[in-house]
Structures are given as structure tokens and as C-alpha cells.
Wavefront OBJ file of the C-alpha trace (Angstrom):
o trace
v -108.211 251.416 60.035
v -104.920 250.007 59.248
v -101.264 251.858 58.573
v -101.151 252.510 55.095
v -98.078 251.415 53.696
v -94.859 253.153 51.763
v -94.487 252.284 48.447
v -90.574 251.157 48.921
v -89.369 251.751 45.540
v -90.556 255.838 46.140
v -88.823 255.624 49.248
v -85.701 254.780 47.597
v -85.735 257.342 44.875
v -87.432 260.544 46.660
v -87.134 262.385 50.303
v -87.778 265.012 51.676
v -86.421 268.686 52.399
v -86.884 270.504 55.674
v -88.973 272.796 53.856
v -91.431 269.765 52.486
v -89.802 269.890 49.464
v -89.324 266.673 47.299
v -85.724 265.662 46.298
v -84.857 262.970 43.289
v -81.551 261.683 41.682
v -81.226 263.031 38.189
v -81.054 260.122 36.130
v -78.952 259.932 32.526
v -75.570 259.233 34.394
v -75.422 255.659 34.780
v -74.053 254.598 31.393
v -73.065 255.965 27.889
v -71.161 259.077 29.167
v -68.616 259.487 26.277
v -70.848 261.212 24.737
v -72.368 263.375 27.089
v -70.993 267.127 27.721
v -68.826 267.592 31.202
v -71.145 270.222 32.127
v -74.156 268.323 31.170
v -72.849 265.606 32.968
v -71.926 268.057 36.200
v -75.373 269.295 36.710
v -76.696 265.743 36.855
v -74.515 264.741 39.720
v -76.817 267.575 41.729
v -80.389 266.416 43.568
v -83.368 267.962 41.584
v -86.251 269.233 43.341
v -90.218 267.872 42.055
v -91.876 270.540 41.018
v -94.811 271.521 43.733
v -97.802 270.186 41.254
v -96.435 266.959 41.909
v -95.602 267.173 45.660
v -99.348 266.018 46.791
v -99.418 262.852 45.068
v -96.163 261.796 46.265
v -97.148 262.669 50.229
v -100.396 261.291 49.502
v -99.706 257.882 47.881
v -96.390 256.741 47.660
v -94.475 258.498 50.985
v -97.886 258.805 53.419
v -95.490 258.970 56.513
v -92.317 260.958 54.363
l 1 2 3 4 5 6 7 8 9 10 11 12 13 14 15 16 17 18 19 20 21 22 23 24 25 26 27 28 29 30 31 32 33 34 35 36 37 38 39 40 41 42 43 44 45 46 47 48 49 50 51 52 53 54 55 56 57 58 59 60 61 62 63 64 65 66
């Protein structure tokens, strides 16, 4: 049976903890940020973490060897 392959735009927007965790860039900070809050935009420089119902389909189908 062949490799299965990484979906390459997941690799680019998740990884992975040491813990198995899954780690994303908050998005909403790219453009428009007049009118955004400093501490609104503050928290969104900071790496969110998926929520664990989520975690299998991302190590199943998008990251298989993440």
C-alpha cells in the first residue's frame, strides 16, 4: 500500500504540540486593524489550540505523519 500523502496547505496552517495537541494561527489580523481593539488584537497574535473533537480528523486526513 502506498504512503499516504500530507495535505500541504494543513501542514502550513496546523502542528503539533509535544502533548499531541493541535496548534493554528488565529486569523482576523491581516488587514482592517483600525478598527479592531488593542487587546482584541493582542490575543490574536497568540497560537490557539483545536479543540480535541477535532484533533482525529486532522491526524487522520490531513497531517497522517504530523
Amino acid at each position: 500500500m502506498p504512503k499516504m500523502k500530507t495535505k500541504k496547505s494543513a501542514a502550513k496552517r496546523y502542528s503539533f504540540t509535544g502533548s499531541g495537541k493541535v496548534k493554528y494561527k488565529k486569523q482576523n489580523l491581516r488587514h482592517i486593524l483600525t478598527k479592531k481593539s488593542s487587546k482584541r488584537k493582542r490575543n490574536l497574535r497568540h497560537a490557539g489550540v483545536l479543540s480535541a473533537d477535532n484533533v482525529p480528523l486532522i491526524k487522520k486526513r490531513l497531517l497522517p505523519y504530523g
